[in-house]
C-alpha positions in Angstrom: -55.0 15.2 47.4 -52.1 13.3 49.0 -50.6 10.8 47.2 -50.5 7.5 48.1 -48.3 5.6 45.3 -45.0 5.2 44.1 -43.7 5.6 40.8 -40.2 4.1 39.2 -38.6 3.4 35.9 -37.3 0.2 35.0 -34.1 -0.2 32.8 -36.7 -0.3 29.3 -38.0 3.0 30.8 -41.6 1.5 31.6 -42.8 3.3 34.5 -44.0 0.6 37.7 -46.7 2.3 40.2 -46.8 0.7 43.4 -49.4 1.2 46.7 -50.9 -0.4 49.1 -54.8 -0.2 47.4 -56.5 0.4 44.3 -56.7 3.7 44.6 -53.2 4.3 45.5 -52.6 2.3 41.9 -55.1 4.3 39.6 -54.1 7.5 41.2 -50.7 6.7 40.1 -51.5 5.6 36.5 -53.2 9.0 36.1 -50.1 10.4 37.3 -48.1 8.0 35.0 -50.4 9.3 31.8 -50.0 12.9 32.7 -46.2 13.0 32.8 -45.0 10.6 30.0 -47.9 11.5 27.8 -50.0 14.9 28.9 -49.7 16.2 25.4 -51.3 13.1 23.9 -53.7 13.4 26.5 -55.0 16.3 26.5 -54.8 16.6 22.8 -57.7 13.8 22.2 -59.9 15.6 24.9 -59.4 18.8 23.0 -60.4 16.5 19.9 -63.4 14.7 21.5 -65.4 18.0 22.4 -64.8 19.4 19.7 -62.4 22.4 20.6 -59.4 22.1 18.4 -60.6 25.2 16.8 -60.7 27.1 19.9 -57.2 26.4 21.2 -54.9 24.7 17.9 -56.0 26.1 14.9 -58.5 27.7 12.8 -58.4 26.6 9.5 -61.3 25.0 7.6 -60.2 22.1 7.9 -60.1 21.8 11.6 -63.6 23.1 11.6 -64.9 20.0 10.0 -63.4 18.1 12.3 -64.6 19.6 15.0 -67.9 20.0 13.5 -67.6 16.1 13.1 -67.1 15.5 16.5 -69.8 17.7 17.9 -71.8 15.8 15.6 -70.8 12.4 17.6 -71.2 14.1 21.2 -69.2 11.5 22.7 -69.5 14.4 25.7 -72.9 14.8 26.3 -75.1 12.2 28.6 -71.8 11.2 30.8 -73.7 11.6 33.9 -76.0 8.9 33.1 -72.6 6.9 32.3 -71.1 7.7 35.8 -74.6 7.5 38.0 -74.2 3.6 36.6 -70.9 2.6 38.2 -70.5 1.0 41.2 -69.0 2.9 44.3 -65.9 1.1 44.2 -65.2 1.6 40.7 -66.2 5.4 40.8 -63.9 6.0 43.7 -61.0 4.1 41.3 -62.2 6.2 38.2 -61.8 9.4 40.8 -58.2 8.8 41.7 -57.1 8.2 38.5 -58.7 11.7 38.0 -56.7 13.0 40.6 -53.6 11.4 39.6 -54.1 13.0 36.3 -54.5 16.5 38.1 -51.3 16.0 39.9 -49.6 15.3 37.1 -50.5 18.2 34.5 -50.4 20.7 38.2 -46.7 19.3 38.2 -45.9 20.2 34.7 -48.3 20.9 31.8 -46.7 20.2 28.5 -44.8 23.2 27.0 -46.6 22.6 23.4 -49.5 23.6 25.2 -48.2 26.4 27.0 -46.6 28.0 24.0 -50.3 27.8 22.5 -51.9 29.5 25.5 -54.0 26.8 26.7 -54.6 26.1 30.0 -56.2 22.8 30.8 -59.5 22.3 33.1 -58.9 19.9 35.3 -59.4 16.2 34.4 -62.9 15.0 35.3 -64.9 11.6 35.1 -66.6 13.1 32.4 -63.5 12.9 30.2 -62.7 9.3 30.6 -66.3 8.3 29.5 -65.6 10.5 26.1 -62.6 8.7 26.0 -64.0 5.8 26.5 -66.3 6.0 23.6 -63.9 7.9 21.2 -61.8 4.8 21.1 -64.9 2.3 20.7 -65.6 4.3 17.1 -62.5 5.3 16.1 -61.1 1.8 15.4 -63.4 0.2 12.6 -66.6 1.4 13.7 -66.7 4.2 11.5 -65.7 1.9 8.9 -68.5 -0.1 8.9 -70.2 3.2 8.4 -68.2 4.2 5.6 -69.0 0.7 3.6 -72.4 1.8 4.5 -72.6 4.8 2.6 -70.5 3.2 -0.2 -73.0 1.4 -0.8 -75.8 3.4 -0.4 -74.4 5.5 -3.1 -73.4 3.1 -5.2 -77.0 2.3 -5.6 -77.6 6.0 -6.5 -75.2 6.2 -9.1 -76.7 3.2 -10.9 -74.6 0.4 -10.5 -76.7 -2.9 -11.3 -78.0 -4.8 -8.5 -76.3 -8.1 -10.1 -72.9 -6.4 -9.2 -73.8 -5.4 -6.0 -74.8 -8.3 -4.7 -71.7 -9.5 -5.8 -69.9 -7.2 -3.3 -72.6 -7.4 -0.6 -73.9 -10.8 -0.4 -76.5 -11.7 2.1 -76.6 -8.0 3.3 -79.5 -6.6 0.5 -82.2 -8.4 0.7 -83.9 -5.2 2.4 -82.4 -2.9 -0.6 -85.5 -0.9 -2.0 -83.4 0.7 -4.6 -86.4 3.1 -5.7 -86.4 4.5 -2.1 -82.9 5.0 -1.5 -82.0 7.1 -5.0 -85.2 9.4 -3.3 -82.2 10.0 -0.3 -80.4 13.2 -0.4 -76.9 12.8 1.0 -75.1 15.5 3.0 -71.6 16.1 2.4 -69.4 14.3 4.1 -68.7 16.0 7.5 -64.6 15.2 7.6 -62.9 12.8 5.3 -61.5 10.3 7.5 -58.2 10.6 6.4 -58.4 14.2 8.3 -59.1 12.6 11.4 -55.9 9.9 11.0 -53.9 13.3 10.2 -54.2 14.4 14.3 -54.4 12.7 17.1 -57.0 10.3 16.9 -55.8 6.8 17.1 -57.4 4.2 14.6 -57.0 0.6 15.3 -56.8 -0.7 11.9 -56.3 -4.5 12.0 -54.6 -7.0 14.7 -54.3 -10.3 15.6 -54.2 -12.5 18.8 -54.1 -15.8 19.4 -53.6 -18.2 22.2 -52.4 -21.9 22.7 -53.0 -24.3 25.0 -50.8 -25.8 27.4 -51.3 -29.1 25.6 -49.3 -27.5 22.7 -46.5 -25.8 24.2 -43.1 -26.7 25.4 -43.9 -25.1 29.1 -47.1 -27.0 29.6 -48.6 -23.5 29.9 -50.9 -21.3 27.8 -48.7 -19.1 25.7 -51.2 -15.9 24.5 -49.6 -13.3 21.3 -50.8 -10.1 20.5 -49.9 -7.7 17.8 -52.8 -4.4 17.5 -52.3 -2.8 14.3 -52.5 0.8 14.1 -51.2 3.5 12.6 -47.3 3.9 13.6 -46.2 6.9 11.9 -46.9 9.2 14.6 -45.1 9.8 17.9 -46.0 9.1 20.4 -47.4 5.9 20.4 -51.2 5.3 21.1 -49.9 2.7 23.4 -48.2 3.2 27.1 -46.7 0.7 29.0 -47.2 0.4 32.6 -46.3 -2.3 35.3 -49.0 -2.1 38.4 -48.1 -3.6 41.9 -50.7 -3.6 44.4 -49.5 -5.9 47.7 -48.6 -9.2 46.0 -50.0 -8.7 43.0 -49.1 -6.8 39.4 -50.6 -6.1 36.5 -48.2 -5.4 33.2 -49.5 -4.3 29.9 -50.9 -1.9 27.3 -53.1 1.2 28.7 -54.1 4.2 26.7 -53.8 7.6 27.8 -57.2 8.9 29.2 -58.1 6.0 30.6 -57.6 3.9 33.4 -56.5 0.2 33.6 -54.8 -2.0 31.3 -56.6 -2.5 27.9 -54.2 -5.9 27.2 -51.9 -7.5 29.6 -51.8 -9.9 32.1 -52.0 -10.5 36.3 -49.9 -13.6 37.8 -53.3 -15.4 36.8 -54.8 -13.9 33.9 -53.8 -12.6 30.3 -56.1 -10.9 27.7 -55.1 -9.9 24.8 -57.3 -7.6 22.2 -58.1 -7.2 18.8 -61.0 -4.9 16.7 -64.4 -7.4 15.8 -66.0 -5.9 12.6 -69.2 -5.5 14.9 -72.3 -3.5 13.3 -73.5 -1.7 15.9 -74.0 1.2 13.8 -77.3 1.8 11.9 -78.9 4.1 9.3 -82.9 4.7 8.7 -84.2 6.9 6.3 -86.6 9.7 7.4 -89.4 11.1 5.2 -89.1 15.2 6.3 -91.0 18.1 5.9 -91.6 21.4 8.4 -88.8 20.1 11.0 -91.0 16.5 11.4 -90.2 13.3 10.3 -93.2 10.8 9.5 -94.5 7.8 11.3 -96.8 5.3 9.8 -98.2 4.0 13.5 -101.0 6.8 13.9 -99.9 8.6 10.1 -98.3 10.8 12.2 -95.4 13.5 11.8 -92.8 14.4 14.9 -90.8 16.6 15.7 -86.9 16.2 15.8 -85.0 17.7 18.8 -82.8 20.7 17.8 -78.9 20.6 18.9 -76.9 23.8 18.4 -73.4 23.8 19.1 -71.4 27.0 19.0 -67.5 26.3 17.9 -65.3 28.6 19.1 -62.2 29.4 16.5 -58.8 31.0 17.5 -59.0 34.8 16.3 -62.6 34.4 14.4 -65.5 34.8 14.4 -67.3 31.7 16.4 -69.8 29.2 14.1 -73.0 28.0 15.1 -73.6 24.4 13.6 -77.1 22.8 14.5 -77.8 19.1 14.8 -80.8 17.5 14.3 -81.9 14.4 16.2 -84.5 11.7 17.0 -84.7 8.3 18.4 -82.7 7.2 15.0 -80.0 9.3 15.9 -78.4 12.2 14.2 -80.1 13.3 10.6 -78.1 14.0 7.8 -79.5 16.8 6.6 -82.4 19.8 7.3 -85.8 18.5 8.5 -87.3 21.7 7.1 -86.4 21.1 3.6 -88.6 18.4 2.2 -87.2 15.0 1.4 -85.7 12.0 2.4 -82.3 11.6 4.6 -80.4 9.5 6.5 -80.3 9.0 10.4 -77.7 7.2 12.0 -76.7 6.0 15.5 -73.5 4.2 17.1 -75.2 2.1 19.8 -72.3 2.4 22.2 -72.4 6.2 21.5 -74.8 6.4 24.9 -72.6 4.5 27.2 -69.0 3.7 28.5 -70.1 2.6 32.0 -69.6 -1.1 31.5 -66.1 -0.4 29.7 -65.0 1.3 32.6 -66.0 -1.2 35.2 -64.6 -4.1 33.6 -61.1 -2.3 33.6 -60.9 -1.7 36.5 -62.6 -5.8 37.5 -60.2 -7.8 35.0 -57.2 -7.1 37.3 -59.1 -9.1 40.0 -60.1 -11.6 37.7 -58.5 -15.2 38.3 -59.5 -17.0 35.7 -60.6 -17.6 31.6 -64.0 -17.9 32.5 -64.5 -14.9 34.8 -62.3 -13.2 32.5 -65.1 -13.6 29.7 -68.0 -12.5 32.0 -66.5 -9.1 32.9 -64.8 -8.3 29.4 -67.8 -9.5 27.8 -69.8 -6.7 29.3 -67.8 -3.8 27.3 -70.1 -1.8 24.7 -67.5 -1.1 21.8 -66.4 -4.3 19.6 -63.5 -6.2 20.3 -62.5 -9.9 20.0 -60.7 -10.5 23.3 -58.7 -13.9 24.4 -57.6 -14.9 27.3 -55.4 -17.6 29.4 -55.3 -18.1 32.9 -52.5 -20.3 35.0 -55.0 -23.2 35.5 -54.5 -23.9 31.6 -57.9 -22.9 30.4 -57.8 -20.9 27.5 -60.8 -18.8 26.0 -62.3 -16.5 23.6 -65.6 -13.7 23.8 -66.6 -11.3 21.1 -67.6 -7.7 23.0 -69.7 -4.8 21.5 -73.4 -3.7 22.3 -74.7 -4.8 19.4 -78.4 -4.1 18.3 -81.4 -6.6 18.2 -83.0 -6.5 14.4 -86.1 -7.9 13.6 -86.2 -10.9 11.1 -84.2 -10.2 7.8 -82.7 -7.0 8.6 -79.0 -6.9 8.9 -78.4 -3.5 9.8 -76.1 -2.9 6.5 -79.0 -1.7 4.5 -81.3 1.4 5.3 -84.6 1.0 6.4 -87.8 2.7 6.3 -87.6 5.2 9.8 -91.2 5.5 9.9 -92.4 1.7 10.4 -91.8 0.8 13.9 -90.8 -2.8 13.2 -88.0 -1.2 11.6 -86.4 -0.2 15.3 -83.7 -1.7 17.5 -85.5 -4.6 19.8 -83.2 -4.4 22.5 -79.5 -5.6 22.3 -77.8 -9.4 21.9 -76.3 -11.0 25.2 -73.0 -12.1 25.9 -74.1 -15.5 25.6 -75.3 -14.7 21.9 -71.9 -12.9 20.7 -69.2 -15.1 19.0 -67.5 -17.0 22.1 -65.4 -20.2 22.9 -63.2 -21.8 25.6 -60.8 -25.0 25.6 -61.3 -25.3 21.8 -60.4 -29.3 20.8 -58.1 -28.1 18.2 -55.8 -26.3 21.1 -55.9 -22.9 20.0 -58.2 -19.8 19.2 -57.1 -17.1 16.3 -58.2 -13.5 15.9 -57.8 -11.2 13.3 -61.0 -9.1 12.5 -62.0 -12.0 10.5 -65.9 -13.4 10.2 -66.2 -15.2 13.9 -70.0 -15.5 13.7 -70.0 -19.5 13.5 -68.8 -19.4 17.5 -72.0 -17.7 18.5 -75.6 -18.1 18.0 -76.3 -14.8 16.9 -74.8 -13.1 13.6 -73.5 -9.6 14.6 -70.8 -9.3 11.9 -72.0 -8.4 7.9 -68.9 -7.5 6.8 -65.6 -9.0 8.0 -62.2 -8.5 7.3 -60.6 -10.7 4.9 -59.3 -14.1 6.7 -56.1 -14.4 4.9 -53.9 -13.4 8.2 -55.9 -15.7 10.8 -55.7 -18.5 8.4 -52.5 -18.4 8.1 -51.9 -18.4 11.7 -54.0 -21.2 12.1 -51.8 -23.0 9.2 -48.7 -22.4 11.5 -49.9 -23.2 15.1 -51.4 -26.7 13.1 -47.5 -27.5 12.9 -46.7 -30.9 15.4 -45.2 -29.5 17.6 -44.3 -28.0 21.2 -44.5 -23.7 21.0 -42.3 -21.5 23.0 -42.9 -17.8 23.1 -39.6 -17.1 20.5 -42.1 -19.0 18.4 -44.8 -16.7 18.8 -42.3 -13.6 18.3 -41.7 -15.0 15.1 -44.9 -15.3 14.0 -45.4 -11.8 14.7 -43.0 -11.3 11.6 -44.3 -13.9 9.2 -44.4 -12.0 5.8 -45.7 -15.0 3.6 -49.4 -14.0 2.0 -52.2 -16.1 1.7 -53.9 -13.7 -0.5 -51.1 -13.7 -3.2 -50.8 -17.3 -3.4 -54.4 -17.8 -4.2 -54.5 -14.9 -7.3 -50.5 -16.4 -8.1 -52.4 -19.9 -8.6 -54.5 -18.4 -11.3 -52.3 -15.7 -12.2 -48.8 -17.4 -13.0 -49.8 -19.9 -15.8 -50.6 -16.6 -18.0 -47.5 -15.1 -17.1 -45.7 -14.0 -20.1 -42.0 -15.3 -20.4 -40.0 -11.5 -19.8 -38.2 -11.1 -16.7 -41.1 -9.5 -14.8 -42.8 -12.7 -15.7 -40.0 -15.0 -14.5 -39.7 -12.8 -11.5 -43.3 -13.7 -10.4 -42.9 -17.0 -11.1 -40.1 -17.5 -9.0 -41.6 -15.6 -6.3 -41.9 -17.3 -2.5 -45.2 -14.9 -1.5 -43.3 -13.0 1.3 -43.3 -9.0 1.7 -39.7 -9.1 2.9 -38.4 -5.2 2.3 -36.1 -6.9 -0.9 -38.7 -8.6 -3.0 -39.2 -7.4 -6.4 -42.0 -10.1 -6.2 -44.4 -8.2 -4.0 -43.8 -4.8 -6.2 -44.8 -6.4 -9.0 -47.8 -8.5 -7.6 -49.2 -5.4 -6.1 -48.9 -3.6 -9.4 -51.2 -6.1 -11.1 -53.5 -6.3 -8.1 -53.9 -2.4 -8.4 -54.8 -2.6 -11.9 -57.0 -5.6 -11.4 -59.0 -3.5 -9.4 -58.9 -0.7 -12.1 -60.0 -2.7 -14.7 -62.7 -4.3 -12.9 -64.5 -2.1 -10.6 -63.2 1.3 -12.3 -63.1 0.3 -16.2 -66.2 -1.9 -16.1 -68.0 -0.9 -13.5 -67.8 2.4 -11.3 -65.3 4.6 -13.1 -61.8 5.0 -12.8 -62.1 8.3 -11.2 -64.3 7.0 -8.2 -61.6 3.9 -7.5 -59.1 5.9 -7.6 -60.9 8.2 -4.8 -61.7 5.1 -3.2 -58.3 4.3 -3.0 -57.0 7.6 -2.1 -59.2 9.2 0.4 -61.0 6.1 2.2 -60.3 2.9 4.1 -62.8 0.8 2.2 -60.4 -1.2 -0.1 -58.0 -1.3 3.2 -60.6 -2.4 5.7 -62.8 -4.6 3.2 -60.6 -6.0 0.4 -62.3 -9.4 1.1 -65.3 -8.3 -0.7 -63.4 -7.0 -3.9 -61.3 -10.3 -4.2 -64.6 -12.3 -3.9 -65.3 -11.3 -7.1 -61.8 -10.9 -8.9 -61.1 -14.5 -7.5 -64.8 -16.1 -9.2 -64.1 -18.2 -12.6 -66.9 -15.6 -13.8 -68.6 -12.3 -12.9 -70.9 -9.5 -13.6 -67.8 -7.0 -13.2 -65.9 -8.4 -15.8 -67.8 -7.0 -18.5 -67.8 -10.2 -20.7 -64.4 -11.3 -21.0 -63.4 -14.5 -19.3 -61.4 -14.3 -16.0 -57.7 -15.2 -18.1 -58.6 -12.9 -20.7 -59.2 -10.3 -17.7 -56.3 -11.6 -16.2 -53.6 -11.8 -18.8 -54.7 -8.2 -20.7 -54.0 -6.5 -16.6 -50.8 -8.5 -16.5 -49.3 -7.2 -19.7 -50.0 -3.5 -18.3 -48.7 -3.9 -15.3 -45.8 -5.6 -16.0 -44.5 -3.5 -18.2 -43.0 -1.5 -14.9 -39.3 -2.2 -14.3 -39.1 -4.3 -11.4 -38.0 -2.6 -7.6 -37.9 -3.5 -4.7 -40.6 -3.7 -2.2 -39.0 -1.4 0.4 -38.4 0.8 -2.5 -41.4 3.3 -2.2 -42.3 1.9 1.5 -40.1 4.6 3.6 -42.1 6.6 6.5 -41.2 8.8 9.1 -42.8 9.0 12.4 -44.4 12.1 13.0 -44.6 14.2 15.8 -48.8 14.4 16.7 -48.8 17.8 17.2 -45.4 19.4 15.3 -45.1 16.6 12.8 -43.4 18.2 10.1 -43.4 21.7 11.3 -39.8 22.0 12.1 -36.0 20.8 10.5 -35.6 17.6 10.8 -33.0 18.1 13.0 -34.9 19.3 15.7 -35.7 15.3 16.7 -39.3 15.2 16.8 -40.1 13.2 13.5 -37.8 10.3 13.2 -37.1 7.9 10.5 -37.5 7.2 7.2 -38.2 3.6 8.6 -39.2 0.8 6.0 -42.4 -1.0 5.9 -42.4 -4.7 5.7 -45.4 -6.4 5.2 -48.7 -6.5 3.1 -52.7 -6.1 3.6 -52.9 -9.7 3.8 -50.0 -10.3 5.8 -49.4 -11.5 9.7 -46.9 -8.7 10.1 -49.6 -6.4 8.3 -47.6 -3.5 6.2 -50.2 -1.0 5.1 -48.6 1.8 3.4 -50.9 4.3 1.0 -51.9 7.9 0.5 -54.2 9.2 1.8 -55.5 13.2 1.4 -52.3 13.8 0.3 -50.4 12.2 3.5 -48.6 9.4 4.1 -50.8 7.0 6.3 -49.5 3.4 8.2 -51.4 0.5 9.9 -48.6 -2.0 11.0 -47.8 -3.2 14.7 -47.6 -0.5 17.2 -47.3 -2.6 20.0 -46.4 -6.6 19.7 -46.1 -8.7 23.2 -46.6 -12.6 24.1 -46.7 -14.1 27.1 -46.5 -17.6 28.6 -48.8 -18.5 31.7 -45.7 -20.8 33.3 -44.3 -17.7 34.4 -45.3 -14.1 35.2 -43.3 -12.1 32.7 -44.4 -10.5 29.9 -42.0 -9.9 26.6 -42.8 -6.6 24.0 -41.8 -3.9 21.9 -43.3 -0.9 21.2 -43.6 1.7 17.8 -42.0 4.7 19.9 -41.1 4.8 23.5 -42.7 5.3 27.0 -42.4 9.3 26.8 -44.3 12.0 24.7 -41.8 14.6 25.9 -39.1 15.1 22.9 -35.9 15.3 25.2 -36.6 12.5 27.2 -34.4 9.9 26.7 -37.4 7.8 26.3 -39.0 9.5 23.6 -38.4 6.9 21.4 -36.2 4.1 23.0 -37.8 1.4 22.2 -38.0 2.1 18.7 -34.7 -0.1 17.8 -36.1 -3.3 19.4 -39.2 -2.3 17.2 -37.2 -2.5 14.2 -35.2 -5.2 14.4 -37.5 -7.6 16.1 -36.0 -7.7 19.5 -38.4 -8.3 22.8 -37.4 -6.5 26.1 -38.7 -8.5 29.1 -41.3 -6.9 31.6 -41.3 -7.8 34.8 -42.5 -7.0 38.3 -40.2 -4.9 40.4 -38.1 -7.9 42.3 -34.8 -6.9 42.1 -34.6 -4.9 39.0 -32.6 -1.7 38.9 -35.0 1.1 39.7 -34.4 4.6 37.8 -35.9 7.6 38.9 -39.8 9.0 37.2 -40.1 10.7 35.4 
């Protein structure tokens, strides 16, 4: 195919496309993803159909997670996906194809070549897998996690008292007999396996936007600030400045797919962040003979049989069979007799709309258009906007199921009574939504949103220490400019730690831990001994109370190793460590709780926070194969930051790595003009000895924002 674009580097190394249609622009953006990130690419295809077996390695280990993502078959029914687009955006979805093509026919990645794979071309097909790998590997599979956490907590006996401590409003369906009758499989892949590769995870963000009304320009000023994990080269995240004619769009894309994810036109900005949507749901199946039971006609059916055959490099292939009904994939054998699980992802069928409104929101003009076409998408995100007539908005996204009366999705249900089934999906009009709010401002930040829609499709937020304090500093009297909004991407002050340092530092004893906590301002700046020592009381908090006296000490610290529940859900847990009293604290008063954990934990000699918070960025594919030397991990960088914190710095183990959800990509931009100010985790480049590999790493560090900009008369390098 000819091509019809041009492709440049600007002095930051962001590559600008330029043509005359939208073809010409998509075909180049393919072209774009295939040269400064092919490996990236191609690795997360390799992932989402379940070949990493077949082509990287053959270990155990990589088996389950390709076993995992068979399971999810993100791959299969893309037809019906692509038979649902319009023309128009098919042919745009075609030349990005194309521009991929040309790319990887130009140069294929030399990882790959050295591991003997040669890449099919890039079809349609793969962008709707894409499409839907992203949706669930964010918090999606989260939700399903807290799920099962709870469904098993139930099994193992914990009282209902607690658990409605933890879960409130979400168990008024719990039929506690029922579920300990459940056999649970083993877990396909431990999530911290998946992190380990290539799949991204959007852990947390924020975004906010300001009206005109409050800002020096007159203008909307919109900040944005995903959080995922940055420890990995490259980046999730890839730049890219599109000019089409008069008009450009500048932004965040991901390699895979086409269009800007965040970003702005000269009219439009939207800027993204993960909504703890439940679109996910379990039922539990009565089995026996292959069949699962209905109670409309007393009636047993069958379950359609998957089998998948996983190809391994040098052995011998494996079958793995799936089992599947209407309810989705079972969790276990229909032929042995019992009760299991069946879950489905809603958005696990589709990808159509996503793809659309890509490719519509850089046509959009304004707030309210902008909210019609992102508002379509089938994953869950919490999207603002601002547009250059000063209107400034907010819409919740996701394809989130209809539930009869009383059910919230978080609890399994019955399979066989019919009641018990989706009853369509909410509308765009029902989901969480707002424009020109009276107080001048809208704040994400996977926090509970539900009061700005008339449905409910959120159970189980995020805690709301971070978007409360945003909302504390945009309250301030006065006019914002974007340095403003830069800085409140590094605002280490904790919400969370002043509320348990309210209760907390009256029972401090007088020793110089004690003084030290006393004294401290609440900020995870890399130099506070503060923040070392409130996070070693906060750990053993949650020892005491939901390992000591309640679920064992073992199964917290498992919980705190190997999964994302106490990262992704902490609210929950400091619900009840924050009450005066509780089930969980096994008869003792909250002070006597309170001081006893204090005495333990303060008996650590005081460090700094940055201390134990080095990482190194590692390469997706080589990370920590080869000497150092060699350039393809870089660092040790510190972490700044905590759970609870605007500039969030989540730093654990996890499986025995090293794991990070920070910012991987923080930009702001203000409607009076049409530039666009950023930093990135990395650099534009996957390719090790390009001098953009990891350029704009620095600016990262330090805070600094380059400027983007369209093309005008900026120095042009040569691409790639």
């Amino acid at each position: 195919m000819q091509t019809n674009f041009n492709v440049w580097r600007d002095q930051n190394g962001i590559p600008h496309v330029e043509a005359t249609d939208d073809s010409g622009i998509y075909q180049g953006q393919g072209y774009v993803h295939a040269r400064d990130r092919g490996m990236q690419l191609l690795l997360m295809r390799i992932l989402g159909q379940g070949r990493a077996s077949e082509f990287l390695d053959a270990s155990e280990e990589m088996l389950a997670v390709d076993t995992f993502f068979r399971r999810m078959n993100w791959g299969g029914g893309t037809q019906s996906a692509l038979d649902a687009l319009k023309p128009e955006d098919l042919s745009c979805l075609e030349a990005y194809c194309e521009g991929v093509n040309t790319g990887l026919r130009s140069k294929t990645p030399w990882e790959f070549r050295l591991l003997g794979y040669r890449p099919d071309p890039w079809q349609p097909d793969d962008c709707v897998l894409i499409a839907r790998m992203l949706g669930y590997l964010t918090l999606a599979q989260s939700q399903s996690e807290i799920e099962r956490l709870c469904v098993e907590m139930v099994q193992a006996g914990v009282p209902l008292d607690k658990l409605e401590k933890l879960f409130p409003g979400n168990l008024e369906e719990l039929d506690v007999d029922l579920l300990k009758q459940v056999t649970l499989g083993e877990r396909i892949v431990p999530p911290e396996v998946l992190w380990s590769i290539a799949a991204p995870r959007m852990m947390a963000s924020n975004n906010w936007v300001v009206s005109g009304r409050k800002t020096a320009s007159g203008q909307p000023i919109l900040a944005n600030d995903p959080h995922l994990e940055v420890n990995r080269l490259p980046n999730v995240w890839c730049e890219l400045v599109m000019r089409c004619g008069e008009r450009t769009l500048m932004g965040g894309s991901m390699p895979g797919l086409p269009g800007l994810l965040v970003g702005r036109s000269p009219d439009l900005a939207w800027g993204a962040t993960y909504a703890f949507v439940d679109s996910s749901d379990s039922w539990i199946e009565q089995c026996r003979d292959g069949c699962c039971y209905r109670e409309n006609g007393d009636s047993w059916q069958s379950f359609s049989t998957r089998r998948e055959i996983i190809k391994r490099k040098k052995k011998t292939p494996v079958e793995v069979v799936f089992y599947e009904n209407g309810h989705g994939v079972l969790d276990g054998n229909p032929h042995q007799e019992g009760y299991y699980l069946a879950t489905r992802w809603a958005p696990g069928e589709t990808g159509a709309a996503a793809l659309s409104a890509v490719f519509k929101i850089g046509r959009a003009t304004s707030v309210a258009e902008g909210m019609a076409i992102m508002g379509t998408i089938e994953s869950a995100w919490s999207i603002v906007f601002a547009d250059r007539h000063g209107d400034i908005g907010y819409q919740m996204t996701g394809l989130v199921p209809r539930r009869r009366k009383g059910a919230t999705g978080f609890i399994p249900l019955p399979g066989w009574v019919a009641e018990n089934d989706w009853q369509g999906f909410l509308t765009i009009d029902e989901m969480p939504r707002a424009i020109n709010p009276e107080e001048g401002f809208i704040v994400t930040a996977n926090n509970d949103l539900n009061a700005l829609g008339t449905a409910r499709p959120i159970n189980m937020p995020m805690g709301a220490y971070r978007a409360e304090r945003i909302r504390d500093l945009l309250q301030e009297d006065k006019k914002f400019t974007v340095d403003d909004m830069t800085a409140m991407h590094f605002d280490l002050y904790s919400l969370q730690a002043e509320r348990f340092m309210a209760l907390l530092e009256p029972l401090l004893p007088d020793t110089p831990q004690g003084k030290i906590l006393k004294t401290w301002d609440r900020c995870y700046d890399a130099k506070s001994q503060g923040a070392y020592l409130f996070e070693r009381f906060y750990q053993e908090l949650y020892r005491e109370v939901f390992g000591l006296s309640g679920m064992g000490a073992k199964v917290i610290d498992f919980l705190a190793a190997q999964t994302g529940v106490f990262i992704d859900f902490y609210e929950n847990f400091d619900r009840v460590l924050l009450a005066p009293q509780s089930a969980w604290f096994g008869g003792q008063t909250r002070e006597e709780l309170y001081r006893k954990v204090a005495e333990r934990a303060l008996a650590a000699k005081p460090q700094e926070w940055a201390r134990d918070r080095q990482i190194t960025m590692a390469h997706i594919l080589l990370g920590g194969k080869l000497p150092g030397f060699a350039g393809f991990d870089r660092g040790p960088l510190t972490g700044i930051g905590g759970r609870a914190t605007v500039h969030q710095g989540q730093i654990y183990q996890s499986g025995g790595r090293v794991t990070t959800f920070m910012p991987s990509f923080r930009w702001v931009t203000d409607m009076a003009d049409n530039t666009l100010r950023s930093n990135l985790a990395g650099g534009p480049s996957d390719r090790r000895f390009s001098k953009w590999y990891v350029s704009d790493l620095a600016n990262w560090q330090a805070g600094r924002y380059k400027t983007v900009s369209p093309g005008g008369d900026q120095k042009r390098l040569p691409f790639p």
